[in-house]
N, C-alpha and C positions, 0 to 999 in steps of 0.2 A: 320388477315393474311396480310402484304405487299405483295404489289404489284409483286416485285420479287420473293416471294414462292410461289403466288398465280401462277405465269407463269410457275415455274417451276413444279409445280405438275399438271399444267394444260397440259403442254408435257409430262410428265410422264406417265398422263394418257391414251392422246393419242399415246406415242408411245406403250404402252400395248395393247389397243384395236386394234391397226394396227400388234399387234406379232410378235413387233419390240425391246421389252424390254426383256432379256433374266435375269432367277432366278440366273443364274454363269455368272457372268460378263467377268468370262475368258474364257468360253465356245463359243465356235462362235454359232451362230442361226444355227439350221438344217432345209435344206429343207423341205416343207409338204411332198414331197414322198422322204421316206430318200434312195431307193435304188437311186436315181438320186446323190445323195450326202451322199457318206455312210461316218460315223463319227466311232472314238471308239479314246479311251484313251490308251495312253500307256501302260499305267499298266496293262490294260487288255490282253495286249500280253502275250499268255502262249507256245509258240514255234514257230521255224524256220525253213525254210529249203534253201539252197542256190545252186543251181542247176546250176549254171555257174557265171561268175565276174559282170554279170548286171543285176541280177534276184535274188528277196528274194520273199518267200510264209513266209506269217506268220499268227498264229491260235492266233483268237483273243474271246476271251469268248469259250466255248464248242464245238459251229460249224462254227462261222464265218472262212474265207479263204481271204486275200488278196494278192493281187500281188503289189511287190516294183518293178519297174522298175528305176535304177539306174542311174546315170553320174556322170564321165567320170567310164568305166569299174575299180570295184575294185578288184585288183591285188592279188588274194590269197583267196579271199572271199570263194570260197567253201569249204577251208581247215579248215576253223576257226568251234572250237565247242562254242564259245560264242558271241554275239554281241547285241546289244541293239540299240536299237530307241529311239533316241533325237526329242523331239518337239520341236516346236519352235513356240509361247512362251512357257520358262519350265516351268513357273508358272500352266499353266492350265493341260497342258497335255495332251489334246483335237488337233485330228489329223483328219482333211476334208480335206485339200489341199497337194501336193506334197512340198509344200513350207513349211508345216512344218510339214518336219520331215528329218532326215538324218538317215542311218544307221554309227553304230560308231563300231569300233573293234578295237582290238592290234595286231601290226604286231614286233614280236620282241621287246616288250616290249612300241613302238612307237604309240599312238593315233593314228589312219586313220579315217576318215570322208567321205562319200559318201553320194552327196547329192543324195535326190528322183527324178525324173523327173516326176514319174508315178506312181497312185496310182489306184487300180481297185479292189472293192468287186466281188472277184466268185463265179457266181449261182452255184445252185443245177450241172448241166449239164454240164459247166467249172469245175469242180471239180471234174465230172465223168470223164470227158475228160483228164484230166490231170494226166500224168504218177503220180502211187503212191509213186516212190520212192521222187517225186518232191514234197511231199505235207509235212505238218512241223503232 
């Protein structure tokens, strides 16, 4: 083994043993408590709801519940019956930060884009709390 694969398997290894080497490399690392940093995939998005131009709830696996908080307000949002969620990076499609992900819709045939500012998994209790007609 040279010298430079000996190095480099020798960081390999310890960036693994430190649960710093992730199996999806497009995946970002999850927190150890993932409620501190909730993840999920786009794909997993299985409905919306949009309760005014700066607020999307959307159901992601069976129970999950998040809240999109929006900027600048998007103009017609409520009206729309379809919309989708852009990551960013698309490759992955793995969504932990507001920073990637944008809500996208057509407005008169026209691409609109709204980026996220806010991203928030709701408990059990936020979700109790939250008018039903608001929940996706």
């Amino acid at each position: 083994m040279s010298g430079l694969t000996r190095m480099g398997a020798m960081i390999a290894l310890g960036l693994s043993a430190l649960g710093l080497a992730s199996a999806n490399p497009l995946a970002p690392a999850r927190a150890a408590d993932s409620s501190s940093q909730p993840c999920f995939y786009a794909r997993d998005i299985n409905g919306f709801e949009a309760p005014d131009d700066h607020t999307v709830y959307i159901r992601v696996g069976a129970s999950d519940i998040f809240r999109l908080d929006l900027q600048p307000n998007c103009t017609g949002l409520t009206f729309r019956q379809n919309i989708a969620i852009r990551s960013s990076p698309p490759e992955g499609g793995f969504i932990c930060t507001p920073l990637q992900a944008e809500v996208v819709y057509r407005d008169n045939g026209i691409p609109e884009t709204c980026p996220v500012s806010g991203l928030h998994k709701l408990s059990a209790a936020e979700i109790a709390a939250t008018p039903k007609r608001n929940l996706p």
